[in-house]
N, CA, C and O atoms as CSV, one atom per row, in Angstrom:
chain,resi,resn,atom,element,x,y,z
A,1,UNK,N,N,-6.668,-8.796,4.237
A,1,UNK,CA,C,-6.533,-10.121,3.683
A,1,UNK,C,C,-5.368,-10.828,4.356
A,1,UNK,O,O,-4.615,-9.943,4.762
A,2,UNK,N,N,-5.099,-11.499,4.522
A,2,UNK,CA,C,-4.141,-12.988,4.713
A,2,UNK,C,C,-3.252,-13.190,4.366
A,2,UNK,O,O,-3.389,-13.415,3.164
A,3,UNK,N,N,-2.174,-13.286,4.669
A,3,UNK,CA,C,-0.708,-13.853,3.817
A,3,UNK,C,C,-1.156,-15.079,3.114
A,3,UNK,O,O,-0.609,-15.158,2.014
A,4,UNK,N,N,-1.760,-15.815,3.303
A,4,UNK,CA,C,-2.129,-16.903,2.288
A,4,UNK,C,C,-2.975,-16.744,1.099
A,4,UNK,O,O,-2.792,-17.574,0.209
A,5,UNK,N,N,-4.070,-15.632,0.867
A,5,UNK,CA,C,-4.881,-15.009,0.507
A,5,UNK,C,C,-3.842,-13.971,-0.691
A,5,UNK,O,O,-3.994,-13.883,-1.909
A,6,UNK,N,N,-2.822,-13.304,0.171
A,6,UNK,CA,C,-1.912,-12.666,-0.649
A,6,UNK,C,C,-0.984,-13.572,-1.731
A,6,UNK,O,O,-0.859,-13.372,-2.939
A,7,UNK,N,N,-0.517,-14.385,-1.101
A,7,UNK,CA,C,0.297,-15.283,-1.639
A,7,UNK,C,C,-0.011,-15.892,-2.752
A,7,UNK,O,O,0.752,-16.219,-3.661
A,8,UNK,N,N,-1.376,-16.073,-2.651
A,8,UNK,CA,C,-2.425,-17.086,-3.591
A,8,UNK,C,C,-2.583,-16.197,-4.713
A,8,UNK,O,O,-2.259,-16.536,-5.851
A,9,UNK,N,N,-3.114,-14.968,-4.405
A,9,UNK,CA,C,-3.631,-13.999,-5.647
A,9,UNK,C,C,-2.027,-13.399,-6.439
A,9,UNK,O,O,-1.892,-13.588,-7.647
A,10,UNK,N,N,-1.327,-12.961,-5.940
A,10,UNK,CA,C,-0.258,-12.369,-6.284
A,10,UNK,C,C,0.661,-13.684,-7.465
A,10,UNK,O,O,1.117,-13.541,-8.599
A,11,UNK,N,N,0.623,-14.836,-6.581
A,11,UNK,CA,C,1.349,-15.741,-6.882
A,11,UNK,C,C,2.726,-15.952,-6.786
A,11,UNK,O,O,3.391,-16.228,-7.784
A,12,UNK,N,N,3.267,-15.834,-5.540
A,12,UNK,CA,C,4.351,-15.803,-4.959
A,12,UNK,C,C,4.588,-16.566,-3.973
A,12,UNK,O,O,3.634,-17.019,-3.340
A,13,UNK,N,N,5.931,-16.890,-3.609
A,13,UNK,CA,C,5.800,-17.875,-2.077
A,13,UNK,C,C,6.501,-16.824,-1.114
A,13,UNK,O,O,7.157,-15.785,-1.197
A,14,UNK,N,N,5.833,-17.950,0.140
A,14,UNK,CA,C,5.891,-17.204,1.187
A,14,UNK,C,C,7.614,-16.721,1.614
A,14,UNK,O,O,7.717,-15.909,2.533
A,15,UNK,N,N,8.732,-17.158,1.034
A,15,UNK,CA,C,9.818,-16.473,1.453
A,15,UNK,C,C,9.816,-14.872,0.278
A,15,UNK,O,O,10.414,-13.855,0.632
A,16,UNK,N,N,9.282,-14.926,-0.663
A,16,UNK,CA,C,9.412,-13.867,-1.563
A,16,UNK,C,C,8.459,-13.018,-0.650
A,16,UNK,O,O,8.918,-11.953,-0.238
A,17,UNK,N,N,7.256,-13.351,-0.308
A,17,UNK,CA,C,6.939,-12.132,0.583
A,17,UNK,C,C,7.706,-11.702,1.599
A,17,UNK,O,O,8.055,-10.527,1.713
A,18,UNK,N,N,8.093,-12.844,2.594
A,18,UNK,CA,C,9.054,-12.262,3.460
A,18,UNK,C,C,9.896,-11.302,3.070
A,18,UNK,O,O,9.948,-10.240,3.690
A,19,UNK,N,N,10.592,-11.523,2.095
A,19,UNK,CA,C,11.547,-10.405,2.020
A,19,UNK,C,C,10.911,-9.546,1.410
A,19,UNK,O,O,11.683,-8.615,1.637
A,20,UNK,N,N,10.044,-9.056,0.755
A,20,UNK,CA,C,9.249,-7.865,0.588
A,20,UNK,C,C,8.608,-7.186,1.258
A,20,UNK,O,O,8.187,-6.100,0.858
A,21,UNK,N,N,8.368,-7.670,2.480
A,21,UNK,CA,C,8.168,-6.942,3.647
A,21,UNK,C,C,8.922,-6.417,4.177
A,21,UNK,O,O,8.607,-5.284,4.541
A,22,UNK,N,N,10.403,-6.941,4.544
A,22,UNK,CA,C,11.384,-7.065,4.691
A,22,UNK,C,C,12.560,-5.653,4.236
A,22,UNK,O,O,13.560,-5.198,4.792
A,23,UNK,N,N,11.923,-5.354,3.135
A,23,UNK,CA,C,12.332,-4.361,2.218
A,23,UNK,C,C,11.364,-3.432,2.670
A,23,UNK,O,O,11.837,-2.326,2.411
A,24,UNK,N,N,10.091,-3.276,3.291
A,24,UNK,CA,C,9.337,-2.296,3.320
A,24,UNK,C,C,8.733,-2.338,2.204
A,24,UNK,O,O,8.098,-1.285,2.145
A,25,UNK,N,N,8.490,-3.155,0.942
A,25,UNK,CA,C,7.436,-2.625,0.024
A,25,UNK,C,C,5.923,-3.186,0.202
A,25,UNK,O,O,5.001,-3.159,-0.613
A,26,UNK,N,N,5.952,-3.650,1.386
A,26,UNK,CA,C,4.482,-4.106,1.695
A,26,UNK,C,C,4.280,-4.145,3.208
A,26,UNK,O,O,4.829,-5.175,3.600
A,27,UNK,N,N,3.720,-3.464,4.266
A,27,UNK,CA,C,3.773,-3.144,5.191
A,27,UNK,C,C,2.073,-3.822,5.938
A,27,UNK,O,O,0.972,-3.274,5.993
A,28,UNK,N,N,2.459,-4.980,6.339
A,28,UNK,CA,C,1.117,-5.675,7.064
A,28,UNK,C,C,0.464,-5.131,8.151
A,28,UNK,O,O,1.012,-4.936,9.236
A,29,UNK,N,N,-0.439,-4.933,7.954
A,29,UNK,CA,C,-1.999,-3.747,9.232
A,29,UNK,C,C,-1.210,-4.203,10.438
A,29,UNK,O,O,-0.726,-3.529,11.347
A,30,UNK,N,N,-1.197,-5.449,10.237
A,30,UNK,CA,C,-0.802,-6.306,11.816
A,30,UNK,C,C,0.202,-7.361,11.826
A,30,UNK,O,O,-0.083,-8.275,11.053
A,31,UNK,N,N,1.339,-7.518,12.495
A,31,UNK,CA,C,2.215,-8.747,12.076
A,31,UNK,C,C,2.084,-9.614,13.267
A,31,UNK,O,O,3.061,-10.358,13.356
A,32,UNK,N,N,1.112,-9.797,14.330
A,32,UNK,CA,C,1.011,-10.764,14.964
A,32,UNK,C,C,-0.531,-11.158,15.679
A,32,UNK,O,O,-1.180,-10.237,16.176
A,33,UNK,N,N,-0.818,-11.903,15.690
A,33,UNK,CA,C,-0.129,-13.255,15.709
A,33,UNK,C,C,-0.115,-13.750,14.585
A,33,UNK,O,O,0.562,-14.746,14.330
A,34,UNK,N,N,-1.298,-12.787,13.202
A,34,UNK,CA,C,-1.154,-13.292,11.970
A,34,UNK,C,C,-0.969,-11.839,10.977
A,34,UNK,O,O,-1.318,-10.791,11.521
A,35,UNK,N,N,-0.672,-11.794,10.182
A,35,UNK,CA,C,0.018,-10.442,9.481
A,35,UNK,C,C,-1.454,-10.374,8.703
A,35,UNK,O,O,-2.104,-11.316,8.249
A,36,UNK,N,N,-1.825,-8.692,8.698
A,36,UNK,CA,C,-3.348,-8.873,7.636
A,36,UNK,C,C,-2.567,-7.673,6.549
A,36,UNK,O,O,-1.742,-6.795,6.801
A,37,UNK,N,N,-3.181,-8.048,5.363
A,37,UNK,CA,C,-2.368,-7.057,4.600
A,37,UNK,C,C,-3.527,-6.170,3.458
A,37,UNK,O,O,-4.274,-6.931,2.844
A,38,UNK,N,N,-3.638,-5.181,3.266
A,38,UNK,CA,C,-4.789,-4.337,2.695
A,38,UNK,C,C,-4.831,-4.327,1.317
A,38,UNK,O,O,-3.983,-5.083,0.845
A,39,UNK,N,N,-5.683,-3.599,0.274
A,39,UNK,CA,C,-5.280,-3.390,-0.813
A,39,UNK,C,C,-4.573,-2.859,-1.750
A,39,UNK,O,O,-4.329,-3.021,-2.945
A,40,UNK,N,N,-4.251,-2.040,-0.709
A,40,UNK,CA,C,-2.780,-1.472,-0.855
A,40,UNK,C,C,-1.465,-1.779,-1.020
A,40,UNK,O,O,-0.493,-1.256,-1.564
A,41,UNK,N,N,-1.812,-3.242,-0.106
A,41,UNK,CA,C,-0.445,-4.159,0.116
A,41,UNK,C,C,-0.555,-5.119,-1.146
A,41,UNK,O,O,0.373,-5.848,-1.495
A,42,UNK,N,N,-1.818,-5.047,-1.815
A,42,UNK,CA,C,-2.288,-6.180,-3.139
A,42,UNK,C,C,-1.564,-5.290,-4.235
A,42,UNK,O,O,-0.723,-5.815,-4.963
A,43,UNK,N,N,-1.821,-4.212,-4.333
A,43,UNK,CA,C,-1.693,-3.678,-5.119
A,43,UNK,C,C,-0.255,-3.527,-5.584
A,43,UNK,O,O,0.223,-3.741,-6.698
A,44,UNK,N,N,0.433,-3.024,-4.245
A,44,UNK,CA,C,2.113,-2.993,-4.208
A,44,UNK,C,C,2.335,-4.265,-4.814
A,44,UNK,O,O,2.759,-4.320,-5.968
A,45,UNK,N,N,2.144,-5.069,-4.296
A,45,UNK,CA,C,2.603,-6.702,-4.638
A,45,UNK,C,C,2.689,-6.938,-5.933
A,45,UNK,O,O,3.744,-7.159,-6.528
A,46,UNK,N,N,1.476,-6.899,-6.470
A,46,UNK,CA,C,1.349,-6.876,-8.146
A,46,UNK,C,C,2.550,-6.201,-8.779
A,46,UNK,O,O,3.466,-6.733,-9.406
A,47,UNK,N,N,2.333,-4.718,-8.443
A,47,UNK,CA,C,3.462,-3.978,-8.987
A,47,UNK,C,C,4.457,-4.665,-8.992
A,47,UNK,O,O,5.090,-5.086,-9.960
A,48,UNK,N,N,4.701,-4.858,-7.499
A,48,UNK,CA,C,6.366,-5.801,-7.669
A,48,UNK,C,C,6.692,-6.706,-8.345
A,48,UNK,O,O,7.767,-6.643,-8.940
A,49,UNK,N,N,5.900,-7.780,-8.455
A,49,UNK,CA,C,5.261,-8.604,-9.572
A,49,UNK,C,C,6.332,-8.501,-11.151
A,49,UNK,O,O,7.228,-9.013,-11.823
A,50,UNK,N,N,5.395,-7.450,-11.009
A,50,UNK,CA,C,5.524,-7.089,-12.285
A,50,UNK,C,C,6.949,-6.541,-13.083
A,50,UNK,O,O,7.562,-6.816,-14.115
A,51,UNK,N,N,7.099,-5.376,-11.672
A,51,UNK,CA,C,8.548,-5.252,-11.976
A,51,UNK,C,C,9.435,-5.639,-12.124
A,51,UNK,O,O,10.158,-5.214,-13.025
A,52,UNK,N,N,9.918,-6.948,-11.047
A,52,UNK,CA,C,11.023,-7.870,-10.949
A,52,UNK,C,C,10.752,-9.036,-11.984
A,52,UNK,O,O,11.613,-9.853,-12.313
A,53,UNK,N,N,9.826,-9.023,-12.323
A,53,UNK,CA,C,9.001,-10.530,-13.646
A,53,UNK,C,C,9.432,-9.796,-14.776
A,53,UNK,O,O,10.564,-9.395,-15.046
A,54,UNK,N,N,8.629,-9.706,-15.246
A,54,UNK,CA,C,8.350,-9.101,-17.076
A,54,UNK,C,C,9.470,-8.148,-17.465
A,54,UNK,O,O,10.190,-8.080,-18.461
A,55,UNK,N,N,9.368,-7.347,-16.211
A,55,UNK,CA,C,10.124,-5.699,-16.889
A,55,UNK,C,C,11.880,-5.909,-16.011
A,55,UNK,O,O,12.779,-5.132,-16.335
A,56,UNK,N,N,12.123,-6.935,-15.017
A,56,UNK,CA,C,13.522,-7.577,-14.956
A,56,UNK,C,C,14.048,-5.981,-14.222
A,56,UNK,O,O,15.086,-5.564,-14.737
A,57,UNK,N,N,13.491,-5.128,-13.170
A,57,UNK,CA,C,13.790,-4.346,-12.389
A,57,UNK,C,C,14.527,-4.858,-11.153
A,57,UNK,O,O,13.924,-5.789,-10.620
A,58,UNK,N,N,15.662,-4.506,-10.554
A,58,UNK,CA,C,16.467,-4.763,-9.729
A,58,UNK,C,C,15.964,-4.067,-8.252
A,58,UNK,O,O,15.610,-2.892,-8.158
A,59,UNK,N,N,16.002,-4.982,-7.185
A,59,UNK,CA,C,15.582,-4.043,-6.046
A,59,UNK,C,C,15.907,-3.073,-5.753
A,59,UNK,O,O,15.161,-2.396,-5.046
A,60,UNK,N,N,17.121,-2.593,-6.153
A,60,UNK,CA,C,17.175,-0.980,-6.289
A,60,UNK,C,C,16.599,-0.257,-7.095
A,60,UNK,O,O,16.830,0.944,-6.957
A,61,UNK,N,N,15.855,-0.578,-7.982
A,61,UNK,CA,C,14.836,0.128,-8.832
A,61,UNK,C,C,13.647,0.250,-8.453
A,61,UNK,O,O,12.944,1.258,-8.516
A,62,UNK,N,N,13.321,-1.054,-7.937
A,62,UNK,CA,C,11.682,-1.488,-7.701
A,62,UNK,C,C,11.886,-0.273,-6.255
A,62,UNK,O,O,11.209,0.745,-6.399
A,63,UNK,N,N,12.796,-0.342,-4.866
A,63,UNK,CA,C,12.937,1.028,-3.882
A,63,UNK,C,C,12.676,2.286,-4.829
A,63,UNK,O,O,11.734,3.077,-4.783
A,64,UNK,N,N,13.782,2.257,-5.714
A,64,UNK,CA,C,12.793,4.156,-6.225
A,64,UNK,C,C,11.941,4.076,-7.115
A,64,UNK,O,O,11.618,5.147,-7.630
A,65,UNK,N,N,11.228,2.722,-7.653
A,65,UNK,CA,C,9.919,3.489,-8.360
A,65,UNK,C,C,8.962,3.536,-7.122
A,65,UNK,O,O,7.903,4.161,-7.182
A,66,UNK,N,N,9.365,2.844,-5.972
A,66,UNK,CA,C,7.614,2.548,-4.830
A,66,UNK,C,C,8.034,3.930,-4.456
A,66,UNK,O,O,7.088,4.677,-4.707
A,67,UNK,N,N,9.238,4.721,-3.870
A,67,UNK,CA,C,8.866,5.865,-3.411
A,67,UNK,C,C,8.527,6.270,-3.766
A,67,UNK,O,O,7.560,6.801,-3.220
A,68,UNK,N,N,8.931,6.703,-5.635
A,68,UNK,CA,C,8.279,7.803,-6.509
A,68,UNK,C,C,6.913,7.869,-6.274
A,68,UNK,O,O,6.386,8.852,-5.753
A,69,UNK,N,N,6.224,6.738,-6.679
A,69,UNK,CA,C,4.626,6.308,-6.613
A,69,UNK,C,C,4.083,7.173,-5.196
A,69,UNK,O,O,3.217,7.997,-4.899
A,70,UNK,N,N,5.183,6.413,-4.556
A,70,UNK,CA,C,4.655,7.071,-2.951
A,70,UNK,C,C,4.540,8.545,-2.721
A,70,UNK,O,O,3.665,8.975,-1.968
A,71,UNK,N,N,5.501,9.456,-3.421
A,71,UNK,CA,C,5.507,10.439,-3.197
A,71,UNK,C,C,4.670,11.172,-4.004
A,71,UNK,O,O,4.364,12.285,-3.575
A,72,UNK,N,N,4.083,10.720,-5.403
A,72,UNK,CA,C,3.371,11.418,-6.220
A,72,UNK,C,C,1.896,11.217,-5.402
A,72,UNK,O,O,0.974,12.032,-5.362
A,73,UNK,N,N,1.956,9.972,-4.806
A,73,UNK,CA,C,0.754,9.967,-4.101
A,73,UNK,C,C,0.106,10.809,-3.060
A,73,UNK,O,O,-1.096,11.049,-2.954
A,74,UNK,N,N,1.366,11.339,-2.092
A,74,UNK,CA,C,1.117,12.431,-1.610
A,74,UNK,C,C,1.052,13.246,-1.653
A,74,UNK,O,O,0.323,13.948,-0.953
A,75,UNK,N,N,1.990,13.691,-2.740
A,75,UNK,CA,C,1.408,15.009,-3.463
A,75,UNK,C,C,0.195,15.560,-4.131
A,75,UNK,O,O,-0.042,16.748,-4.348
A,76,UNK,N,N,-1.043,13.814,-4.627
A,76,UNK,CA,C,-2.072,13.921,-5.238
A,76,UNK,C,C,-3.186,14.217,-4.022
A,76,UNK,O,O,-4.341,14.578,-4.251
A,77,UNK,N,N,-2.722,14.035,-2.918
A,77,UNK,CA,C,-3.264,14.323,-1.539
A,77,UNK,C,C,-3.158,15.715,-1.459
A,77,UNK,O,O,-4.204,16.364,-1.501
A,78,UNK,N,N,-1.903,16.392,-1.332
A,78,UNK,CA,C,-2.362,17.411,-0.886
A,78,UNK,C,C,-2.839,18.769,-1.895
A,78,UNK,O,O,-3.229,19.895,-1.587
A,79,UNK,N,N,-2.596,18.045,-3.354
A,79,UNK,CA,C,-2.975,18.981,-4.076
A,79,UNK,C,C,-5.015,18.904,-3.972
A,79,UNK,O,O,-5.856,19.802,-4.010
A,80,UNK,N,N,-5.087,17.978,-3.889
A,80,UNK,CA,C,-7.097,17.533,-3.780
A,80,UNK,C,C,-6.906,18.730,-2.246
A,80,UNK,O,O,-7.427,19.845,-2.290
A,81,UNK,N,N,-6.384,18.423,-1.434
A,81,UNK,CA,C,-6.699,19.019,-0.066
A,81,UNK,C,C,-6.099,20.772,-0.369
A,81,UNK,O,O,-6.519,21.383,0.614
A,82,UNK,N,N,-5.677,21.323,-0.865
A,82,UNK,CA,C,-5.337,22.684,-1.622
A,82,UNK,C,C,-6.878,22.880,-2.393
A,82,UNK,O,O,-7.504,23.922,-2.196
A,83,UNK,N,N,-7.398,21.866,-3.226
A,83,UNK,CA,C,-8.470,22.526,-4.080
A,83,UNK,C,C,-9.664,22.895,-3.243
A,83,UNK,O,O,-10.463,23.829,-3.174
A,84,UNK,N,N,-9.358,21.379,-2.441
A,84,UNK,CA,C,-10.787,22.012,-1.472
A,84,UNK,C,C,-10.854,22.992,-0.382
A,84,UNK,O,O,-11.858,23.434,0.177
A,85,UNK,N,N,-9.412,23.299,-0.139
A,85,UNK,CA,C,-9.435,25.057,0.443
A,85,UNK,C,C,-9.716,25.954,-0.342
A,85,UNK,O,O,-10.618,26.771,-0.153
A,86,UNK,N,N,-8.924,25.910,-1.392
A,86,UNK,CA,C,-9.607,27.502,-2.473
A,86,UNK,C,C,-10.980,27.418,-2.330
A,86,UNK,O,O,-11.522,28.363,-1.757
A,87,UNK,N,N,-11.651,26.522,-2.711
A,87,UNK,CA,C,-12.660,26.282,-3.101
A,87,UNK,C,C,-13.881,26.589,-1.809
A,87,UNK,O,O,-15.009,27.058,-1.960
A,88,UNK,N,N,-13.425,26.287,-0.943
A,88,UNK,CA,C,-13.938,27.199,0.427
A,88,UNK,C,C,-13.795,28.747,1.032
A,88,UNK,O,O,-14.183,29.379,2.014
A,89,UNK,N,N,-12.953,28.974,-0.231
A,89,UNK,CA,C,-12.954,30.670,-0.042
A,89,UNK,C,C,-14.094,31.513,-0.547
A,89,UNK,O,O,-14.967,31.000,-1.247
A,90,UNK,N,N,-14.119,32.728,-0.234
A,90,UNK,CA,C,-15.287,33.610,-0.574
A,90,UNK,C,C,-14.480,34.078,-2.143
A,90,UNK,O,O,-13.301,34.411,-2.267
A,91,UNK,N,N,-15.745,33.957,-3.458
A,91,UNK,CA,C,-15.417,34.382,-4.390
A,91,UNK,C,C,-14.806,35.223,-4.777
A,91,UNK,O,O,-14.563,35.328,-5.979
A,92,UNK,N,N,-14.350,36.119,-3.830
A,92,UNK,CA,C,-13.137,37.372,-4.363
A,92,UNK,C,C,-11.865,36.661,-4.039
A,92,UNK,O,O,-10.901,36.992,-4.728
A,93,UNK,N,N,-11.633,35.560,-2.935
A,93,UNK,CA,C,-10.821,35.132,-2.712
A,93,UNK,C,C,-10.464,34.192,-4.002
A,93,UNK,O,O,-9.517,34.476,-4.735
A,94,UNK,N,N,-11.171,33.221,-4.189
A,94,UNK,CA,C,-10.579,32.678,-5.571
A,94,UNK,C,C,-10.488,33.310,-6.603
A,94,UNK,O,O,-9.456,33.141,-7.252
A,95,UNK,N,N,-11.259,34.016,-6.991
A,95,UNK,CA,C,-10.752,34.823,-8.231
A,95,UNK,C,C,-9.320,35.533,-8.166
A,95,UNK,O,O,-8.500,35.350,-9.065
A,96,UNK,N,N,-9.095,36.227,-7.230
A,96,UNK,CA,C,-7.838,36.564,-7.035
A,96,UNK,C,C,-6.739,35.296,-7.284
A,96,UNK,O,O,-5.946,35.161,-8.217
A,97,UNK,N,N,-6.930,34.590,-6.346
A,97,UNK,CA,C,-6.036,33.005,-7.059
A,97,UNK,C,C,-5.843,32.845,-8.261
A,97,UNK,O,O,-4.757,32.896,-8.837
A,98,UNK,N,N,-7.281,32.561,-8.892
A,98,UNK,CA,C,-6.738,32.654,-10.331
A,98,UNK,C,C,-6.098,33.430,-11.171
A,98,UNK,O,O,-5.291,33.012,-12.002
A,99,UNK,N,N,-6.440,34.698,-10.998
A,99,UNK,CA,C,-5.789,35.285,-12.003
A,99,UNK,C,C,-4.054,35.183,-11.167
A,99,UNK,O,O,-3.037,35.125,-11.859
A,100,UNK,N,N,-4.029,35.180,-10.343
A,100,UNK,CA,C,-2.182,34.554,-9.855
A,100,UNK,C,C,-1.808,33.944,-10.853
A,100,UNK,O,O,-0.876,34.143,-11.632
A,101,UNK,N,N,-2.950,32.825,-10.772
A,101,UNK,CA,C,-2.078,31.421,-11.362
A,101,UNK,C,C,-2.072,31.766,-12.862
A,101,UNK,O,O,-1.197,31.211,-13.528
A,102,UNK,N,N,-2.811,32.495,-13.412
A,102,UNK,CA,C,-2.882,32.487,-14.593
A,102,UNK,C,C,-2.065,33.408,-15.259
A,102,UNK,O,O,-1.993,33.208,-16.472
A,103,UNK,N,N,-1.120,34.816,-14.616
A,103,UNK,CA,C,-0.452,34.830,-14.531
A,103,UNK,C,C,1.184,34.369,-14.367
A,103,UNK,O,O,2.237,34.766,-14.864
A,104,UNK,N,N,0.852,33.447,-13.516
A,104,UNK,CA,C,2.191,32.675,-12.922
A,104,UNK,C,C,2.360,31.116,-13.489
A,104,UNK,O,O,1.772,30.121,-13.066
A,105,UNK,N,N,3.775,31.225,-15.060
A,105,UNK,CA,C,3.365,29.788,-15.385
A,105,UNK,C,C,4.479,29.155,-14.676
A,105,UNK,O,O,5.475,29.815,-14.382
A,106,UNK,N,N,4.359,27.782,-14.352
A,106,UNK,CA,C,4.900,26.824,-14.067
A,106,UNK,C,C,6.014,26.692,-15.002
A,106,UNK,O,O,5.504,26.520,-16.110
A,107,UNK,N,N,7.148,26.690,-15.085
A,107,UNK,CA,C,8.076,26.469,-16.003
A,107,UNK,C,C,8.712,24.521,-15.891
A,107,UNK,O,O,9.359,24.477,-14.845
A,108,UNK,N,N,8.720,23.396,-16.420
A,108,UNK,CA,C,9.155,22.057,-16.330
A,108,UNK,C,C,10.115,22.259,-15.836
A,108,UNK,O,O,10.482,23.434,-15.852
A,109,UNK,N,N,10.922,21.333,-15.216
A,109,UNK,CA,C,12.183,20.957,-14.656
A,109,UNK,C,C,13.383,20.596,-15.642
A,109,UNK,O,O,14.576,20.895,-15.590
A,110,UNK,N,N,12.447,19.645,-16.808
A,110,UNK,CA,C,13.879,19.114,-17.456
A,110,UNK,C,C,12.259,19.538,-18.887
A,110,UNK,O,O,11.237,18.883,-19.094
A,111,UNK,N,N,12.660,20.620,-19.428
A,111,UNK,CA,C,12.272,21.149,-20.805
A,111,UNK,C,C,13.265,20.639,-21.937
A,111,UNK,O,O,14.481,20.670,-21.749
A,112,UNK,N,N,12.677,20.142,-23.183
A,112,UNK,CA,C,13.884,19.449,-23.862
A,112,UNK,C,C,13.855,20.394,-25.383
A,112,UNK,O,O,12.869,20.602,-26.090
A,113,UNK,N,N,14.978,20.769,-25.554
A,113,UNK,CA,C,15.279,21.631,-26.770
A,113,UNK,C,C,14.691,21.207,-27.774
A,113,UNK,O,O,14.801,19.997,-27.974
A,114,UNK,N,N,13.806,22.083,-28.830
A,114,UNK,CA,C,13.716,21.069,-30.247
A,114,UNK,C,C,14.095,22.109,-31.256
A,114,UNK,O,O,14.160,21.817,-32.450
């Protein structure tokens, strides 16, 4: 889509995108001779939107929630790309997995006393 296209749906002007690019939270397919930006880049936008509008997040916030996002995202990558290896193993091979895992619990990071 279009910086004008973006601009329009999001509802922002064109120096607020600038600097959101600017910042890296929206990264255009192509920046010349005209910048095209994906749904990805719609999507970020909104978020930002949203964050710096309603919920009054500071650009140092809105930087670590996009990484967080970013990073859970890759992690939702490679955990799908983990299932579909087990899952290509010969049935003694996964079964063995499981009972690992079922064995082996995950303990939380921050567990809260009650």
């Amino acid at each position: 889509m279009t910086e004008e296209d973006l601009i329009a749906i999001v509802r922002i002007d064109r120096q607020t995108l600038e600097i959101w690019v600017e910042s890296g939270w929206l990264q255009p397919v192509r920046r010349q001779p005209q910048p095209e930006y994906s749904e990805l880049d719609l999507a970020r936008a909104r978020l930002v939107a949203d964050l710096i509008g309603p919920l009054g997040v500071n650009a140092e916030g809105v930087d670590i929630i996009l990484d967080l996002l970013d990073q859970v995202h890759g992690l939702r990558g490679a955990m799908l790309a983990l299932g579909r290896t087990i899952e290509a193993q010969p049935d003694d091979v996964r079964r063995q997995l499981r009972t690992h895992l079922q064995r082996t619990e995950v303990e939380p990071h921050h567990r809260r006393e009650t």
